[in-house]
C-alpha beads as a LAMMPS data file, in Angstrom:
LAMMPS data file: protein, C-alpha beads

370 atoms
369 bonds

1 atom types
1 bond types

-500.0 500.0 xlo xhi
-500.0 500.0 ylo yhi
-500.0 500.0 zlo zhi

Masses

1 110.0

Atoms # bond

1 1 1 28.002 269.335 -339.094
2 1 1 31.389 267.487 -336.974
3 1 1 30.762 264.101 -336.256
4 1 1 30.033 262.583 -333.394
5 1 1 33.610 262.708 -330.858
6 1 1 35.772 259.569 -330.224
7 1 1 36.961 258.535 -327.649
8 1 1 40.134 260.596 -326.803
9 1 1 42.370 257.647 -327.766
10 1 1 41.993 254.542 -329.753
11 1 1 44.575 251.759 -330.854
12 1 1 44.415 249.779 -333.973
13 1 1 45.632 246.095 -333.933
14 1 1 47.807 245.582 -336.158
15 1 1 48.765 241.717 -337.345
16 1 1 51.086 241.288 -339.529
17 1 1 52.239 237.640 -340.171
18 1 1 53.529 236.069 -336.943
19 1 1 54.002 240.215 -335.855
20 1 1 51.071 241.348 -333.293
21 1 1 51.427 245.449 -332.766
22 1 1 49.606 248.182 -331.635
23 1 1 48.706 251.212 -333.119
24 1 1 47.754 253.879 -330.509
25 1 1 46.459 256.745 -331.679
26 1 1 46.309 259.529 -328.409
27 1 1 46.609 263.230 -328.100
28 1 1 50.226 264.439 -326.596
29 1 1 51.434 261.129 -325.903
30 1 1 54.639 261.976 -327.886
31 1 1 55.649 264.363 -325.143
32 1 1 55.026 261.976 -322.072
33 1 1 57.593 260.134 -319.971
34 1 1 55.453 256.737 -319.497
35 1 1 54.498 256.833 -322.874
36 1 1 58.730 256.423 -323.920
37 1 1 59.146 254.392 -320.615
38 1 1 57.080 251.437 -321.365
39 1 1 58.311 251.654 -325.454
40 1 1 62.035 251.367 -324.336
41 1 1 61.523 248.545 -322.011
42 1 1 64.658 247.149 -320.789
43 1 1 66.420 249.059 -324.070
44 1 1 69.919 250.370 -322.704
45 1 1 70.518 252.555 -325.721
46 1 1 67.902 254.879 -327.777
47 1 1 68.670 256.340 -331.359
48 1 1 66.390 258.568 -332.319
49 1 1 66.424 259.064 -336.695
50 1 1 64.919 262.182 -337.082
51 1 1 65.715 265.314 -339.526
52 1 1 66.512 268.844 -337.873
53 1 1 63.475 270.373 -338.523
54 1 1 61.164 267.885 -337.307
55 1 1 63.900 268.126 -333.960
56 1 1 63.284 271.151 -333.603
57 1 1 59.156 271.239 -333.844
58 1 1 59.451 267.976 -331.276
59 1 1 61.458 268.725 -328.587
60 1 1 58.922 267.662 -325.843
61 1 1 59.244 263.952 -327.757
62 1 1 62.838 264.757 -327.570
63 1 1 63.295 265.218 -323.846
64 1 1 60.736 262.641 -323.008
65 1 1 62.734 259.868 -324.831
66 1 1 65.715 261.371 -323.129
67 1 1 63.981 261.077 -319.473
68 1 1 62.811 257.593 -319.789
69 1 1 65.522 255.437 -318.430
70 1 1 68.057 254.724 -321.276
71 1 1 70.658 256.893 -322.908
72 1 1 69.427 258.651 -325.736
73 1 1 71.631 259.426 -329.169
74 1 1 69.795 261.602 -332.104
75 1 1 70.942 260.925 -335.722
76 1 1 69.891 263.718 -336.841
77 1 1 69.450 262.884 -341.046
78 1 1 68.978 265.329 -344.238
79 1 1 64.851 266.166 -344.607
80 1 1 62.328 264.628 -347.672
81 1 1 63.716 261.769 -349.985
82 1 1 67.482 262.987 -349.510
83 1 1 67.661 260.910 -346.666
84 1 1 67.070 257.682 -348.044
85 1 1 70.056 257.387 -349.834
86 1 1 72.773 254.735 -348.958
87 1 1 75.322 257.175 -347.576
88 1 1 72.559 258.248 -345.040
89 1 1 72.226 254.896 -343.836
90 1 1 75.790 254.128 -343.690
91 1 1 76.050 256.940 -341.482
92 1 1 73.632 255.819 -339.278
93 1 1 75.350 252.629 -339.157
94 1 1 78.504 253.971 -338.021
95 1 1 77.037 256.050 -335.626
96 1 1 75.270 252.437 -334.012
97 1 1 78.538 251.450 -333.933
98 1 1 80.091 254.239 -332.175
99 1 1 76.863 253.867 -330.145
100 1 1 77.720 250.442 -329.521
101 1 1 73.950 249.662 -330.766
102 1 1 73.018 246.350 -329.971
103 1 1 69.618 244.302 -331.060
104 1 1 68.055 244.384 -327.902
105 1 1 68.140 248.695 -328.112
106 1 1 65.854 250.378 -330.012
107 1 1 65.461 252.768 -333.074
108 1 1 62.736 255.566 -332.823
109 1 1 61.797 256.846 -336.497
110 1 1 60.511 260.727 -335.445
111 1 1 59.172 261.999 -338.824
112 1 1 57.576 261.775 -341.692
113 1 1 57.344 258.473 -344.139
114 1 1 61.168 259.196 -345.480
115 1 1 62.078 259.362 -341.937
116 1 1 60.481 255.705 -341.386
117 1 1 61.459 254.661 -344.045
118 1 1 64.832 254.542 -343.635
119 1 1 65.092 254.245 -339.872
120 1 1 63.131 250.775 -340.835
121 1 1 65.677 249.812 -342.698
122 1 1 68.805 251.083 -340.702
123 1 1 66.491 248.829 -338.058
124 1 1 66.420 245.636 -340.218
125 1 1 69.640 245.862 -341.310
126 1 1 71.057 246.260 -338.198
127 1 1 72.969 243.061 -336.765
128 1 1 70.021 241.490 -338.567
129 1 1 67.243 243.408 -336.736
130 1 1 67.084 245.635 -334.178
131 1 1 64.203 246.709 -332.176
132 1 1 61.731 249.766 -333.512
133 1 1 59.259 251.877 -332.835
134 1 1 57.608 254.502 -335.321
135 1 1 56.408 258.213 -333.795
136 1 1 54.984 259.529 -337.447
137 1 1 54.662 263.326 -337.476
138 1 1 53.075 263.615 -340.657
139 1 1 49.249 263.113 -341.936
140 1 1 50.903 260.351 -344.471
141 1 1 52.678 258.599 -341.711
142 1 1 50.397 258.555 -340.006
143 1 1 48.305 256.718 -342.215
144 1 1 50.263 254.965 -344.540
145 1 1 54.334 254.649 -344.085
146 1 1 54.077 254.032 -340.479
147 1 1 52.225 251.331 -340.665
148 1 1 52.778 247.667 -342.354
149 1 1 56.844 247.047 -341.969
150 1 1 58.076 248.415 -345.630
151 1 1 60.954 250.099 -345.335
152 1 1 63.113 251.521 -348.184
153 1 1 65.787 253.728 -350.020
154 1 1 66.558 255.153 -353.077
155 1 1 68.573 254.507 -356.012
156 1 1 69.183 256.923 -358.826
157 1 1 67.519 254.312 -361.200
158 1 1 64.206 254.250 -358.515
159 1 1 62.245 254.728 -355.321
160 1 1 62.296 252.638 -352.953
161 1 1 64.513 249.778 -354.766
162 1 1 66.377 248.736 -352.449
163 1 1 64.280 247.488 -348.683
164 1 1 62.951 245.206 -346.514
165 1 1 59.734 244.370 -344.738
166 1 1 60.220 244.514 -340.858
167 1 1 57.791 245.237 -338.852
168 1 1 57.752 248.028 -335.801
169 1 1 57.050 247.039 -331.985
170 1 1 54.221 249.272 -332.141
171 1 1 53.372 252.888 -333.639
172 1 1 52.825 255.763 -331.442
173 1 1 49.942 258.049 -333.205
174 1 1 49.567 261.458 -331.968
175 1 1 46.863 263.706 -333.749
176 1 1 48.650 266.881 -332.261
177 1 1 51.363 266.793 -334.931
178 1 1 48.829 267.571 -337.428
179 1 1 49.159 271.490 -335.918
180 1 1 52.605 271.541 -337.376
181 1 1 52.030 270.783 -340.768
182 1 1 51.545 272.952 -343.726
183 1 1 48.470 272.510 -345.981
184 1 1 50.459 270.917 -348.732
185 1 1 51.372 268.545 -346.554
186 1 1 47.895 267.897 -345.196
187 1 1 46.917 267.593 -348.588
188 1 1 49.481 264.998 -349.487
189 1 1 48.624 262.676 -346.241
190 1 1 45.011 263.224 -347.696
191 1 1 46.008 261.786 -350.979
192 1 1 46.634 258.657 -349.272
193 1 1 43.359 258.556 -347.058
194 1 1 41.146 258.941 -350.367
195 1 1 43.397 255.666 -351.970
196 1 1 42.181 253.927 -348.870
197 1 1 38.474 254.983 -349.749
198 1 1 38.899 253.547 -353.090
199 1 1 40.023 250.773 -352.410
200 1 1 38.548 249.461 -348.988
201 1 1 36.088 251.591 -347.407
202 1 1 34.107 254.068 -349.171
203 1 1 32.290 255.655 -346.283
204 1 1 36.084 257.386 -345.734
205 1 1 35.582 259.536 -348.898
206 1 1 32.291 261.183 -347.369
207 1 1 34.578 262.495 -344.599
208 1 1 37.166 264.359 -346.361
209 1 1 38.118 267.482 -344.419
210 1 1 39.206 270.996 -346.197
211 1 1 42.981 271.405 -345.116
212 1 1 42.268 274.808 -346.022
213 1 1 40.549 275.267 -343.006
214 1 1 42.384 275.202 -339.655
215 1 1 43.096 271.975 -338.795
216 1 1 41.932 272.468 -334.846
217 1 1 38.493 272.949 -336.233
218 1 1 38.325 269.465 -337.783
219 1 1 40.508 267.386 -335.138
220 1 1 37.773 264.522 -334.919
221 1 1 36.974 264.125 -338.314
222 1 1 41.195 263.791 -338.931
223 1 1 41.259 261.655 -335.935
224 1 1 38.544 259.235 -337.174
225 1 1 39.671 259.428 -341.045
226 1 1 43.137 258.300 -339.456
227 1 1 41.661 255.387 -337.502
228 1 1 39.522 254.394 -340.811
229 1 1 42.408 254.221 -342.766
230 1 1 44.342 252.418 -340.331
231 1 1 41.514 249.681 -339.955
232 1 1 41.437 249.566 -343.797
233 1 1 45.367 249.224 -344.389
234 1 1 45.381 246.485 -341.402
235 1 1 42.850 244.616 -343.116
236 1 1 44.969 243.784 -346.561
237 1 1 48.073 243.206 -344.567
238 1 1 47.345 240.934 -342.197
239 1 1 47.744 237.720 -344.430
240 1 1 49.729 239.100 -347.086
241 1 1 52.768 240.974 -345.263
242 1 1 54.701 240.844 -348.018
243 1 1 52.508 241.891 -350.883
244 1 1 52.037 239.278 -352.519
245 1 1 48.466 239.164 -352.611
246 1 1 45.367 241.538 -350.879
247 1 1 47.825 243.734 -349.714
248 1 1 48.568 244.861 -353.072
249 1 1 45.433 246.590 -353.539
250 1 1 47.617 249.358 -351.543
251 1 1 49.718 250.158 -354.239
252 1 1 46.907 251.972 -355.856
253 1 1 48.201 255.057 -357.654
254 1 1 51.570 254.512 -356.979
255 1 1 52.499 252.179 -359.899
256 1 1 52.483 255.460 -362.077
257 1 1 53.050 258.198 -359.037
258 1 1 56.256 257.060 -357.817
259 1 1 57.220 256.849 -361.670
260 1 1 56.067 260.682 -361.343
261 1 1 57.107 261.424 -358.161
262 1 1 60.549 260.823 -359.574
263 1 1 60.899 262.247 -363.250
264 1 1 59.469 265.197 -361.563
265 1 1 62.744 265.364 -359.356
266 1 1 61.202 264.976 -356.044
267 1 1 59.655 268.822 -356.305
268 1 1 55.941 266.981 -355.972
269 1 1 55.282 265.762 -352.537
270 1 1 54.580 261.927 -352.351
271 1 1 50.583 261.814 -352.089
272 1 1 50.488 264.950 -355.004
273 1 1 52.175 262.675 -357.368
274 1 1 49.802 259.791 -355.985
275 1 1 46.775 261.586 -356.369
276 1 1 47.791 261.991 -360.197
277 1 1 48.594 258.530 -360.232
278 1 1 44.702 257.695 -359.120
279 1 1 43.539 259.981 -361.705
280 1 1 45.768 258.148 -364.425
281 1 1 44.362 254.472 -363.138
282 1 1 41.265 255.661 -363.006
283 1 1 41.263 256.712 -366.794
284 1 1 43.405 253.267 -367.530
285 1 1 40.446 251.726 -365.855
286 1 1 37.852 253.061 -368.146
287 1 1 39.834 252.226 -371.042
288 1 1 40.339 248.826 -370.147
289 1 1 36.818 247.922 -369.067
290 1 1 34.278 250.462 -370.729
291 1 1 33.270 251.272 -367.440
292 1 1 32.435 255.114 -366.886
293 1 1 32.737 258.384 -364.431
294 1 1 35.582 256.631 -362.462
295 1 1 37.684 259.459 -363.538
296 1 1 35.499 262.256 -362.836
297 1 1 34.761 260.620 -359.355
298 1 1 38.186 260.283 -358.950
299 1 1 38.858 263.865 -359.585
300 1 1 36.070 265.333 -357.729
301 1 1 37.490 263.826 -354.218
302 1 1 41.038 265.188 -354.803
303 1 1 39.630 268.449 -355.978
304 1 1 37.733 268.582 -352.955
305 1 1 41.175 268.204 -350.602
306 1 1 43.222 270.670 -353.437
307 1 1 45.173 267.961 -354.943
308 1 1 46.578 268.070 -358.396
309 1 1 44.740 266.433 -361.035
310 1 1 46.443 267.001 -363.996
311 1 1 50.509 267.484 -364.492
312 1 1 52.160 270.556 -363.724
313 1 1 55.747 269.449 -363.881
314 1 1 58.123 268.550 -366.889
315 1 1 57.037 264.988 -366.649
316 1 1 56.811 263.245 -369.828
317 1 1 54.876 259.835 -370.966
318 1 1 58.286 258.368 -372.265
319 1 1 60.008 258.945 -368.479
320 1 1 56.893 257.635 -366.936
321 1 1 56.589 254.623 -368.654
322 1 1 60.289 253.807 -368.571
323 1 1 60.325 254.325 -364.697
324 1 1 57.193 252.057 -364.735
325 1 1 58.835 249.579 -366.143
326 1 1 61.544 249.162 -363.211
327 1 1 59.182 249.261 -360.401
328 1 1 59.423 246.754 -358.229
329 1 1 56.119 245.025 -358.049
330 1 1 56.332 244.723 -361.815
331 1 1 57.278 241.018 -363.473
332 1 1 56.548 239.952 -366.657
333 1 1 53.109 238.562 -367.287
334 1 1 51.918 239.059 -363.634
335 1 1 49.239 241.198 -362.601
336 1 1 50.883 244.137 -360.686
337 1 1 48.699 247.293 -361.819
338 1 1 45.895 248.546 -359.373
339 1 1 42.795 249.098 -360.532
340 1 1 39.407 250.522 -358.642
341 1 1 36.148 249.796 -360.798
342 1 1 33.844 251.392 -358.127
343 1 1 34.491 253.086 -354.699
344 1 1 35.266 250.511 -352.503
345 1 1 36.940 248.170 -354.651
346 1 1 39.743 247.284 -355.986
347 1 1 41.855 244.819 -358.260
348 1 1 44.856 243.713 -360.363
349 1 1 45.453 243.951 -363.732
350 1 1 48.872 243.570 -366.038
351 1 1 50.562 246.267 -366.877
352 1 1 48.554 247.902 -369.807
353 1 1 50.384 247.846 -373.061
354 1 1 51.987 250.854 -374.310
355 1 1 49.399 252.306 -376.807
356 1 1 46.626 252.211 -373.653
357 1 1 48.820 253.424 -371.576
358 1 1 50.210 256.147 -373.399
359 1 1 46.649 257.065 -374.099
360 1 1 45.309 257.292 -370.757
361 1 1 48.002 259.853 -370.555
362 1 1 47.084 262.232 -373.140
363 1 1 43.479 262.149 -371.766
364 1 1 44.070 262.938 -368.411
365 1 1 47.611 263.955 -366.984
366 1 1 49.815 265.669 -370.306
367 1 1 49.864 269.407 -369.275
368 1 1 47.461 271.729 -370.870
369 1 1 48.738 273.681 -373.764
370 1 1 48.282 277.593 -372.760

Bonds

1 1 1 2
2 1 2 3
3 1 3 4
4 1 4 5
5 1 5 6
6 1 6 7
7 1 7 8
8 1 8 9
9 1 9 10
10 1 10 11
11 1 11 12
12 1 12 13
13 1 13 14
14 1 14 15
15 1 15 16
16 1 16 17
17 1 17 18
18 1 18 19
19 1 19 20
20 1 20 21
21 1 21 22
22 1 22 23
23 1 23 24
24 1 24 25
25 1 25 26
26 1 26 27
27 1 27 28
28 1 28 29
29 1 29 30
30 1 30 31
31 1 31 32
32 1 32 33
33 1 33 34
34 1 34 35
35 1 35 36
36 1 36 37
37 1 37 38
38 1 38 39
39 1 39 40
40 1 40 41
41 1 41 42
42 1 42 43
43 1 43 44
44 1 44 45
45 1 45 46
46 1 46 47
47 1 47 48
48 1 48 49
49 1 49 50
50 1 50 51
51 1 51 52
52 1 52 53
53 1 53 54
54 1 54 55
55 1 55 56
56 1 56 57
57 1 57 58
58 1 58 59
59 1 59 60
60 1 60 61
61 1 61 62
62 1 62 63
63 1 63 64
64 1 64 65
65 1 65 66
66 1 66 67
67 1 67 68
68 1 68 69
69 1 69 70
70 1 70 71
71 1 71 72
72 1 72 73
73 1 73 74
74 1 74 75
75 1 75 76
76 1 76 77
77 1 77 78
78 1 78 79
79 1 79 80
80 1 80 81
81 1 81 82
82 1 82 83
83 1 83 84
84 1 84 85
85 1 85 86
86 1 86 87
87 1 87 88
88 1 88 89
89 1 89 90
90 1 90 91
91 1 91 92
92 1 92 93
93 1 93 94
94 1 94 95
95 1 95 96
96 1 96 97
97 1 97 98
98 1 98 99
99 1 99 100
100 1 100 101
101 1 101 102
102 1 102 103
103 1 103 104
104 1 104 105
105 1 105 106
106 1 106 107
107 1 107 108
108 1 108 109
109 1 109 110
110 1 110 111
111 1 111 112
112 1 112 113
113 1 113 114
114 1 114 115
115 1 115 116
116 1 116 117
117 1 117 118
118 1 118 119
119 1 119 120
120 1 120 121
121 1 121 122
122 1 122 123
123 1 123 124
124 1 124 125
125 1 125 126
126 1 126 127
127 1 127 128
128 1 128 129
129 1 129 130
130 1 130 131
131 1 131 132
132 1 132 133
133 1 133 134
134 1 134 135
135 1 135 136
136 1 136 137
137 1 137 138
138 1 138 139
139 1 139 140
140 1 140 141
141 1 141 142
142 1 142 143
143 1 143 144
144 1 144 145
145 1 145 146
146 1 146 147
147 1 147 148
148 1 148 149
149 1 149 150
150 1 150 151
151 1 151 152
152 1 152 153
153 1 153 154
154 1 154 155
155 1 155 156
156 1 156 157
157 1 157 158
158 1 158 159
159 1 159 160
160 1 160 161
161 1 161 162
162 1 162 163
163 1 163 164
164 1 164 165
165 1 165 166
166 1 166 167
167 1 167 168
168 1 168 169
169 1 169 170
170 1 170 171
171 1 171 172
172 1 172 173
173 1 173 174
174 1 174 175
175 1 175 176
176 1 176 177
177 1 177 178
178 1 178 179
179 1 179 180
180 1 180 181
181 1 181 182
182 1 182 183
183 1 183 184
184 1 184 185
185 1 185 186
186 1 186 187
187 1 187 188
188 1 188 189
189 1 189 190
190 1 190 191
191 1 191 192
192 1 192 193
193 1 193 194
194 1 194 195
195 1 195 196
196 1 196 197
197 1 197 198
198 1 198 199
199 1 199 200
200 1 200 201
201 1 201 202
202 1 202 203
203 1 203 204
204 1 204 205
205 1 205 206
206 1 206 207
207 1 207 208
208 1 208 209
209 1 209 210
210 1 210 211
211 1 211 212
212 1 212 213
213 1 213 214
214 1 214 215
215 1 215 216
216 1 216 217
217 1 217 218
218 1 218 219
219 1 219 220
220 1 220 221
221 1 221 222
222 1 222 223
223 1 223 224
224 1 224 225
225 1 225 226
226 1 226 227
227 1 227 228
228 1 228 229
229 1 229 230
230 1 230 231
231 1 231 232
232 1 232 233
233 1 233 234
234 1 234 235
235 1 235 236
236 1 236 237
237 1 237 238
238 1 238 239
239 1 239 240
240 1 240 241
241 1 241 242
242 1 242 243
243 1 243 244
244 1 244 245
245 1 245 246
246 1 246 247
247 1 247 248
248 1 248 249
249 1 249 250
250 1 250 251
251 1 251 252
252 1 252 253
253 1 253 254
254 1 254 255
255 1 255 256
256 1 256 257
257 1 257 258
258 1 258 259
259 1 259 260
260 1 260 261
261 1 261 262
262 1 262 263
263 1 263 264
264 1 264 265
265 1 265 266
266 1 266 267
267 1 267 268
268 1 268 269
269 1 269 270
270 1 270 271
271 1 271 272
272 1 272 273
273 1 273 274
274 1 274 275
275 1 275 276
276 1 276 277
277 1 277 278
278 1 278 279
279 1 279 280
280 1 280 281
281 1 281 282
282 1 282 283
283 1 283 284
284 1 284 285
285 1 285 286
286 1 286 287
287 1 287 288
288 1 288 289
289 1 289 290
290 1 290 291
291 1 291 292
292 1 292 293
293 1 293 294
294 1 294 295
295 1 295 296
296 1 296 297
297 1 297 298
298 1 298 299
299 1 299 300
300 1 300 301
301 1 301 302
302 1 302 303
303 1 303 304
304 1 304 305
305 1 305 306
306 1 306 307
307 1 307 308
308 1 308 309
309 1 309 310
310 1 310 311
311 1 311 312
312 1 312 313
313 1 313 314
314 1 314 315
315 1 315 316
316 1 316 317
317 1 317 318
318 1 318 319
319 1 319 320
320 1 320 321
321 1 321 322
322 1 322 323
323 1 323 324
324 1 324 325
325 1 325 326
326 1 326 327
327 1 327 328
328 1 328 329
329 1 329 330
330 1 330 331
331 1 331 332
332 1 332 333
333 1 333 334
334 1 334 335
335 1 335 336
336 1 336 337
337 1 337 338
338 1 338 339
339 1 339 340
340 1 340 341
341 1 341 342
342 1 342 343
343 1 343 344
344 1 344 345
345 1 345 346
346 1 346 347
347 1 347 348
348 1 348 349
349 1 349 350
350 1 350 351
351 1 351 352
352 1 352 353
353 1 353 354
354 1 354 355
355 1 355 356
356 1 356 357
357 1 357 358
358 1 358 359
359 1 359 360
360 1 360 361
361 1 361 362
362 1 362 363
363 1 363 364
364 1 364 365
365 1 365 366
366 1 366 367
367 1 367 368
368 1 368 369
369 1 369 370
């Protein structure tokens, strides 16, 4: 049985810091004149980051950002992680330049969490900070990389190594966009809605739709699992923008995913190689505290969306660890590794030492032998 229907928009207050935003989540907006006319303000120039296939599934965004009273440029950027590389956002820079890009313009991230990613940080960079606004087109976003100012690019030695935090003027949220997604890619977003019901609000992983299914058929219980998210991401930020505390909690999974996520080459989608990272903190979790069924919890909710809980790639322990050791929220000696005891909750730990961590491994992720 659907749940009951929200109202056909919402926004989400998001405070970050000093940083007051809005988070307006409403069907079609992305295609609407007044929607791009009060976001550009008294903006002269627009650059819109966006990759050419999201361009080309968008052009209604396109043309409305084009109609709403500045001139418009499109830096059009490669799609996934190969656009947050350095050269990418050097080109962008030179393109502001050629733009004549001052602060007081503004940078629209159209895409997916690589796309916001690095328009963030073109954004931050730029003369010190130039205005942005986010228009996610992805489930994960939507939900997570749209939201909370960090922005980042890669280095061959890591994810995300090099970034800032900067916050956007406000994030335009349209549920529509789900229609042009994929189910992998529904399923990856998902990854990071069940995080958010492990570590926040529980009530979020009785909700779980079946990307499977067509998405039109389930529009209010994505548009409510979006909002819930939100709420729950909002929460841990809003005194701790740069993660130095609650907001930590977030990083759930992704301690060991993005260690995944890259030995694995990028061919795993962000939220696959996060779910696997649950499953492994989950396990750690049990062998840490004695606790039990976190695992098998764990794995039932990312079974239920089709995400991957065991490894399918050539990832090894010895690549995982080693990546784990250079990510950035780890320092000798200081808690930096996520863990969720029960649904609902979460908290920090050290990293585990080698011998744990190795076996939580074995148990749960190392490929079955066929």
């Amino acid at each position: 049985m659907e749940e009951a229907v929200p109202p056909a928009s919402a926004t989400v207050v998001i405070r970050a810091g000093s940083a007051t935003y809005p988070f307006t989540l409403a069907s079609g907006q992305l295609g609407r004149i007044g929607t791009w006319r009060e976001a550009v303000g008294t903006a002269r120039t627009v650059a819109v980051i966006t990759s050419r296939p999201v361009a080309a599934l968008f052009p209604g965004a396109l043309r409305a950002i084009a109609e709403a009273g500045a001139r418009r440029v499109v830096l059009e950027v490669p799609d996934g992680e190969d656009a947050k590389t350095l050269q990418v956002a050097g080109r962008c820079y030179q393109a502001l330049a050629q733009a004549r890009f001052t602060r007081s313009d503004l940078v629209v991230a159209l895409g997916g969490g690589t796309v916001t990613d690095l328009a963030g940080f073109v954004a931050s960079t730029w003369k010190r900070g130039a205005r942005l606004v986010h228009a996610p087109t992805t489930l994960l976003a939507l939900v997570d990389a749209a939201v909370g100012g960090k922005t980042g690019i890669n280095l061959p030695s890591g994810k995300n190594l090099a970034g800032t935090f900067y916050q956007p003027e406000r994030v335009l949220a349209d549920d529509t966009v789900l229609t042009s997604l994929p189910v992998r890619e529904l399923r990856s977003g998902l990854a990071e809605v069940i995080k958010c019901g492990f570590i926040a609000d529980p009530a979020i992983l009785d909700r779980l739709p079946d990307p499977a299914r067509a998405q039109a058929r389930q529009t209010q219980r994505y548009l409510r699992l979006i909002e819930l998210s939100v709420r729950a991401k909002a929460h841990l930020l809003a005194d701790d923008v740069t993660d130095r505390g609650l907001r930590r909690h977030l990083n759930y999974g992704h301690t060991a995913g993005q260690a995944i996520e890259t030995a694995s080459g990028f061919t795993l989608r962000h939220g696959e190689a996060v779910a696997l990272g649950m499953v492994y903190a989950a396990r750690l979790c049990e062998l840490l505290t004695g606790a039990r069924g976190i695992t098998a919890d764990t794995q039932d909710a990312l079974n239920r969306v089709g995400l991957p809980t065991r490894l399918q790639a050539a990832v090894s322990f010895e690549q995982m660890w080693d990546l784990m050791q250079q990510d950035k929220k780890v320092s000798p000696g200081r808690p930096s590794f996520v863990l969720s005891p029960r649904r609902g909750t979460a908290t920090l730990a050290c990293m585990p030492q080698r011998e744990i961590a190795r076996a939580a491994f074995d148990d749960v992720l190392r490929p079955e032998r066929r």
